[in-house]
C-alpha positions as CSV (number, residue, x, y, z in Angstrom):
1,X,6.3,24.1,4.6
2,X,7.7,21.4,2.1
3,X,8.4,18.8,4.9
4,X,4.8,19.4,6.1
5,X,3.4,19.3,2.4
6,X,5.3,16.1,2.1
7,X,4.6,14.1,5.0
8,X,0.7,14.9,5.0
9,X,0.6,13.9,1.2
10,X,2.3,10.9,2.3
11,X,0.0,9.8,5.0
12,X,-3.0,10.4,2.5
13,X,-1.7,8.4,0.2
14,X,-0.5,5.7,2.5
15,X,-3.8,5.3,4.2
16,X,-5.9,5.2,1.1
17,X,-5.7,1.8,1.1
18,X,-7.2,0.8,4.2
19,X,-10.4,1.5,4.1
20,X,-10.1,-1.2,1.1
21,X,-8.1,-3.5,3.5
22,X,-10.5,-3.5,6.2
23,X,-13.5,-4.0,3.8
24,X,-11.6,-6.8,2.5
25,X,-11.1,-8.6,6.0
26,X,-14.6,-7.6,7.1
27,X,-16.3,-9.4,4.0
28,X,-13.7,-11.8,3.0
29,X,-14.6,-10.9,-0.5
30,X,-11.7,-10.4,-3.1
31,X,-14.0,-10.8,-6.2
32,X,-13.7,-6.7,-6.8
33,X,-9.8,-7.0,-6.5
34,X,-7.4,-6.5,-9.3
35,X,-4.2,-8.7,-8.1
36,X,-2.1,-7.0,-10.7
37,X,-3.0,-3.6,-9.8
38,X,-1.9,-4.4,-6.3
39,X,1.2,-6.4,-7.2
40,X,2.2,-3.1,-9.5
41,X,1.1,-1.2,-6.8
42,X,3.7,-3.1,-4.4
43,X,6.1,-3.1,-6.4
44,X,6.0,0.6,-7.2
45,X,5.7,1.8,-3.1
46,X,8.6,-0.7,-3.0
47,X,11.3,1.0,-5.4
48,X,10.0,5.2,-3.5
49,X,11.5,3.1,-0.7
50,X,14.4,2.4,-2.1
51,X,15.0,5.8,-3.8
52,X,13.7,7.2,-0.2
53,X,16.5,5.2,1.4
54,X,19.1,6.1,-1.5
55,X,18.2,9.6,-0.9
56,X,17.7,9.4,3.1
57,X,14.6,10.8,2.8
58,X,12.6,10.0,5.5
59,X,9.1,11.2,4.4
60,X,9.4,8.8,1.7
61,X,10.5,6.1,3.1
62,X,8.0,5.9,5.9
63,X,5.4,7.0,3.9
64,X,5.8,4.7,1.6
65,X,6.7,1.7,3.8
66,X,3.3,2.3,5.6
67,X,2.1,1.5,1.7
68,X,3.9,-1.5,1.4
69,X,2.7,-3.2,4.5
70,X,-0.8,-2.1,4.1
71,X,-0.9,-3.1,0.2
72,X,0.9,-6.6,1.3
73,X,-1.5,-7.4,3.5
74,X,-4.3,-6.9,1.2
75,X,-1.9,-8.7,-1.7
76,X,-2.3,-11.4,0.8
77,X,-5.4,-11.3,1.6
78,X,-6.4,-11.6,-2.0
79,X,-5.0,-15.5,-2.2
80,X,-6.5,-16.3,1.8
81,X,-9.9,-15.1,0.3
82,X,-10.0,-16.0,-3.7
83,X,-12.8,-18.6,-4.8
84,X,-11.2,-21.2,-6.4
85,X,-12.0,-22.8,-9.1
């Protein structure tokens, strides 16, 4: 029941982000984005999958690895689709 409770929290969390991501590609509109929340962000899913990987946790590591692809996309969608000034 633990393994379950862990890889379903995982997913959730994982995916939250996409419904952002596709928004963001749909509209090519970044204005609403917070780059440091999702460089934080990055960088945060990045060290679970470290610690997933120190503790060869798989749950973790996936979980969060499906984070940091999702959140680096968006991360770089953020600089394709900024207004400059």
């Amino acid at each position: 029941m633990v393994f379950i409770i862990g890889i379903v929290a995982g997913i959730l969390t994982s995916v939250s982000m996409i419904p952002q991501l596709f928004k963001v590609i749909r509209e090519k509109d970044v204005a609403n984005l917070s780059p440091v929340m999702i460089g934080i962000l990055l960088l945060g899913v990045s060290m679970w999958v470290v610690y997933g990987i120190m503790l060869e946790e798989w749950p973790i590591i996936l979980s969060n690895g499906l984070s940091v692809l999702i959140n680096a996309i968006l991360f770089t969608c953020y600089f394709l689709f900024r207004k400059k000034t």
